[in-house]
DRENDO-892747 format. One record per residue: residue number from 0; x, y, z of N, C-alpha, C in turn. Coordinates in Angstrom, 2 decimals. Example, Ala and Ser with C-alpha at 12.3 -4.5 7.8 and 13.67 -1.06 7.14 Angstrom:
DRENDO-892747
<0,<13.19,-5.69,7.80>,<12.30,-4.50,7.80>,<13.20,-3.30,7.80>>
<1,<12.85,-2.25,7.08>,<13.67,-1.06,7.14>,<12.90,0.03,7.87>>
***
This chain:
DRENDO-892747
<0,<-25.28,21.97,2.70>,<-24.81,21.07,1.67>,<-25.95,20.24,1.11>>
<1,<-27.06,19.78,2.48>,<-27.97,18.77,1.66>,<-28.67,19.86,0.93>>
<2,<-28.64,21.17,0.49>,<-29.90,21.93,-0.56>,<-29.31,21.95,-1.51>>
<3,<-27.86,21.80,-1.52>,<-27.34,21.68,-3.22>,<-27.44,20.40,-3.49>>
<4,<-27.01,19.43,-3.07>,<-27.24,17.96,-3.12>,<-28.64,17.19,-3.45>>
<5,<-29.80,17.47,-3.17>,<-30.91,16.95,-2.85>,<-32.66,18.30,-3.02>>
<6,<-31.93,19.32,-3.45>,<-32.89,20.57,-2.98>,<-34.32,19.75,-3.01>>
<7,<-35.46,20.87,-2.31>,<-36.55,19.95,-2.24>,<-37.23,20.78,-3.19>>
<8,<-38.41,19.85,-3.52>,<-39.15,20.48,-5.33>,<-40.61,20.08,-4.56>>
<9,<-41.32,21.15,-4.47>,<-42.48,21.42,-4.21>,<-43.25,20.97,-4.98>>
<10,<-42.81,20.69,-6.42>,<-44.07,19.63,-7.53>,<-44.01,18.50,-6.92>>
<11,<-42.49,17.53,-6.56>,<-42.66,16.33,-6.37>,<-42.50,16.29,-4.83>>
<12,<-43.02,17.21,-4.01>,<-43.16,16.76,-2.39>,<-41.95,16.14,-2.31>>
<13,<-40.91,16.30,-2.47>,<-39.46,15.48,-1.97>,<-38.63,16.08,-2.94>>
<14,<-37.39,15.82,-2.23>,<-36.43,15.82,-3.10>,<-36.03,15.72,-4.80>>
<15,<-35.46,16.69,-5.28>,<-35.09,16.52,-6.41>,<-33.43,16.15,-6.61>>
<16,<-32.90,15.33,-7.65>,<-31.35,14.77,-7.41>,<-30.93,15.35,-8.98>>
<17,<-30.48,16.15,-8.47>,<-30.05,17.32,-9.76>,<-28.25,16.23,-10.08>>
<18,<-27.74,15.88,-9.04>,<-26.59,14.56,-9.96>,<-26.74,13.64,-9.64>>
<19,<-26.02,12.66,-10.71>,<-25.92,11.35,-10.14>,<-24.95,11.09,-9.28>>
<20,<-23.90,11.05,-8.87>,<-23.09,11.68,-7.98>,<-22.16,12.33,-7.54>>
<21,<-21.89,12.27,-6.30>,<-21.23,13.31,-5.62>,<-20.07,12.94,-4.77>>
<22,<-19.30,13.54,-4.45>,<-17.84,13.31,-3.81>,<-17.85,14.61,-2.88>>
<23,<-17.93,14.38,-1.14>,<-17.84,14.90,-0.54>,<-16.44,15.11,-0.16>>
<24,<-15.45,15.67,0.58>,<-14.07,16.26,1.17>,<-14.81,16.86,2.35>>
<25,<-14.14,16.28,3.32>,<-14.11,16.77,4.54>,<-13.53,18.01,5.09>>
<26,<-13.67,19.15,5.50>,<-13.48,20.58,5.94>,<-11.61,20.05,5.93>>
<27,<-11.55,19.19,7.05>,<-10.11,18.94,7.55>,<-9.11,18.20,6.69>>
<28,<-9.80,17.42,5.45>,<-9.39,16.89,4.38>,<-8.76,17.89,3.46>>
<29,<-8.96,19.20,3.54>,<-8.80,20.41,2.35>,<-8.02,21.13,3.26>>
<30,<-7.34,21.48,4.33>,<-6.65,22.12,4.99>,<-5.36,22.16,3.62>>
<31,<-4.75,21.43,4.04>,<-3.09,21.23,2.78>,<-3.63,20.41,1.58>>
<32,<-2.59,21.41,0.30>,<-3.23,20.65,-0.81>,<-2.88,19.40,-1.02>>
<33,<-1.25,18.77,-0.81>,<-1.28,17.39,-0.40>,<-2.55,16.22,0.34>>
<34,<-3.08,16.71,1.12>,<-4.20,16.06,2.03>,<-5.21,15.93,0.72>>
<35,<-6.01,17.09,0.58>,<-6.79,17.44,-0.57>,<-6.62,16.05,-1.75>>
<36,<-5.29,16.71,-2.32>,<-5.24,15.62,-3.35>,<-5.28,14.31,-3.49>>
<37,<-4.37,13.95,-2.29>,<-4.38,12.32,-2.29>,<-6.00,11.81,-1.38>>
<38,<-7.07,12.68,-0.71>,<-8.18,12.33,-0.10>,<-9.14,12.59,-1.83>>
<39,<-8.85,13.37,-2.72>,<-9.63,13.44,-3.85>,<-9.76,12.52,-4.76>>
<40,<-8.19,11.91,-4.51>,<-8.03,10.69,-5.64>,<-8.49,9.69,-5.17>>
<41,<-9.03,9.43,-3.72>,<-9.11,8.17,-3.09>,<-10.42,8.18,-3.62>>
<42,<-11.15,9.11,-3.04>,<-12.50,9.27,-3.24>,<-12.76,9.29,-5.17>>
<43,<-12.17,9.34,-5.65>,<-12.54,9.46,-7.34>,<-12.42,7.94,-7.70>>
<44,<-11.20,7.64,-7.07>,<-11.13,6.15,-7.23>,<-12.52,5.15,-6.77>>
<45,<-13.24,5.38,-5.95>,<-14.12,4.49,-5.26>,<-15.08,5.19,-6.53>>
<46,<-15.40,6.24,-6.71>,<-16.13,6.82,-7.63>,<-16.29,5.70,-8.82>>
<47,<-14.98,5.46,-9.24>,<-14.77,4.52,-10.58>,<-15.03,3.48,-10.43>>
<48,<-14.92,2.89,-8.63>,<-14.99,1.16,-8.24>,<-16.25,1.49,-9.03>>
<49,<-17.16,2.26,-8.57>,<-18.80,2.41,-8.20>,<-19.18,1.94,-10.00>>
<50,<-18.92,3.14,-10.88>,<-19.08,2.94,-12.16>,<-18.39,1.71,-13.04>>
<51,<-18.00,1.19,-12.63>,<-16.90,0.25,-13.68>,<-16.72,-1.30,-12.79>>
<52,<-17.37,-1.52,-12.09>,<-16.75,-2.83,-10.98>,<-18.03,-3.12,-10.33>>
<53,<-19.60,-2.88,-10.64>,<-20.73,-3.10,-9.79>,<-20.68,-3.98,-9.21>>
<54,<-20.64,-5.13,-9.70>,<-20.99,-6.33,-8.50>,<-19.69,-6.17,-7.72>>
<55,<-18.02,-5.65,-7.86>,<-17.58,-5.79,-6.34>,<-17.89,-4.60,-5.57>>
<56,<-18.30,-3.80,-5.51>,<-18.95,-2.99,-5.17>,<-20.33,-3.51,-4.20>>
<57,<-21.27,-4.20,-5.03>,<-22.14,-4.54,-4.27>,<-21.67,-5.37,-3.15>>
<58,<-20.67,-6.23,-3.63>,<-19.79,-7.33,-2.68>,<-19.08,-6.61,-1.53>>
<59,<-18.94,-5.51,-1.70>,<-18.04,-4.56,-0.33>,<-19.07,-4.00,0.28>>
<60,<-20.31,-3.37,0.06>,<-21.41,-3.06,0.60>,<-22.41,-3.97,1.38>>
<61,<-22.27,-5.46,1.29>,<-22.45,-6.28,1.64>,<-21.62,-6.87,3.02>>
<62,<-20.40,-6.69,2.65>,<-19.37,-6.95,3.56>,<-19.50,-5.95,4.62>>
<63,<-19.67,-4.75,4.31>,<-19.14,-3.82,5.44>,<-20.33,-3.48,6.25>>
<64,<-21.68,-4.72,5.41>,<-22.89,-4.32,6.50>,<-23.37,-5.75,7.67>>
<65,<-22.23,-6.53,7.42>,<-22.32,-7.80,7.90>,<-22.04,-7.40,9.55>>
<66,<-22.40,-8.10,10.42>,<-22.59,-7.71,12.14>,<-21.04,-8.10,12.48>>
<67,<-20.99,-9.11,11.90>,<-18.63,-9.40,12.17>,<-18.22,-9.63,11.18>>
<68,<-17.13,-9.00,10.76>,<-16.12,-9.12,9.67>,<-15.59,-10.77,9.29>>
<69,<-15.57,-11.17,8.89>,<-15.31,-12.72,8.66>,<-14.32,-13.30,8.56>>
<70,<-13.09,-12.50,8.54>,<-11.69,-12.68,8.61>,<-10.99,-11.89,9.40>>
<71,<-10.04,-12.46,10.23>,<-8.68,-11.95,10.55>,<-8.14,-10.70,9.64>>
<72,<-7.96,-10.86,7.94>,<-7.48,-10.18,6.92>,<-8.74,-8.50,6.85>>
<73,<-10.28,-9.58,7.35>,<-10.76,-8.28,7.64>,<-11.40,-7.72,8.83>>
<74,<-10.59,-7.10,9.39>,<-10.33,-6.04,10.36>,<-10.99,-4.92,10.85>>
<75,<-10.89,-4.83,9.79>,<-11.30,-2.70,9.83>,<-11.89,-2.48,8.72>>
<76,<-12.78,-1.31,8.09>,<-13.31,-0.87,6.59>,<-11.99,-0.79,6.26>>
<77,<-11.15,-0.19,6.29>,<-9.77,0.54,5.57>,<-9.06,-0.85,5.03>>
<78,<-9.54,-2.49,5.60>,<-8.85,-3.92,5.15>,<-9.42,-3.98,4.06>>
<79,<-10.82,-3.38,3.67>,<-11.38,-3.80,2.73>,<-10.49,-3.77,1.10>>
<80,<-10.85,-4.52,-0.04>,<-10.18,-4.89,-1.46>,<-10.28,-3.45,-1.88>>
<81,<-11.59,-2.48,-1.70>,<-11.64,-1.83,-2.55>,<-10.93,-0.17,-1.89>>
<82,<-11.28,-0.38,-0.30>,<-10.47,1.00,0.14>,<-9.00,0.83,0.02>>
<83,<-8.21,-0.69,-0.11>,<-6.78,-1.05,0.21>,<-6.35,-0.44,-1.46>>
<84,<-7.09,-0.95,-2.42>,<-7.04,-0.22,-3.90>,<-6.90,1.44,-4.09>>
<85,<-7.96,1.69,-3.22>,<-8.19,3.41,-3.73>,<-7.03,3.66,-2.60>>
<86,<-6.24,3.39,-1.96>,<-5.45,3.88,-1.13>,<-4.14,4.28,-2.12>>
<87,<-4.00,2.98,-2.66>,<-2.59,2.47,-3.38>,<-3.18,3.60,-4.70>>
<88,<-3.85,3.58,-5.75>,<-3.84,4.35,-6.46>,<-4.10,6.38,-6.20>>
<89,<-4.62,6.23,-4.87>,<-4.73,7.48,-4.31>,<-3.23,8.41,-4.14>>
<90,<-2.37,7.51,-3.94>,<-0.76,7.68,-3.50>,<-0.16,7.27,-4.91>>
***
């Protein structure tokens, strides 16, 4: 997967990034197309946080690299504003 993703280019000694990005699915995510779909939409959704919402975006990347969660409300990654969003519009 990383040679379609990243192939390496012998002009520039590293990597070349043939997209801007990418949406991985997990082997076990694609078993049933139900699974598939609602794991595609989640992931398209965060896709859109990414393009259309930068700074909360940067604000959840921030959060989820902090050493303790800072609230009770946050728990787990899955408490987070923007996975609790792509959940609800995923469904």
């Amino acid at each position: 997967m990383w040679d379609v993703i990243a192939p390496t280019d012998s002009l520039l000694s590293g990597p070349k990034w043939p997209f801007a990005s990418v949406i991985y699915l997990h082997g076990s995510t694609c078993e049933k197309d139900v699974g598939l779909t609602i794991t595609f939409a989640h992931e398209l959704q965060h896709f859109l946080q990414y393009a259309n919402e930068r700074r909360l975006w940067a604000v959840n990347s921030l959060l989820v690299n902090l050493p303790n969660l800072p609230t009770e409300d946050l728990k787990a990654i899955w408490d987070f504003p923007i996975e609790r969003e792509a959940r609800i519009v995923a469904k």
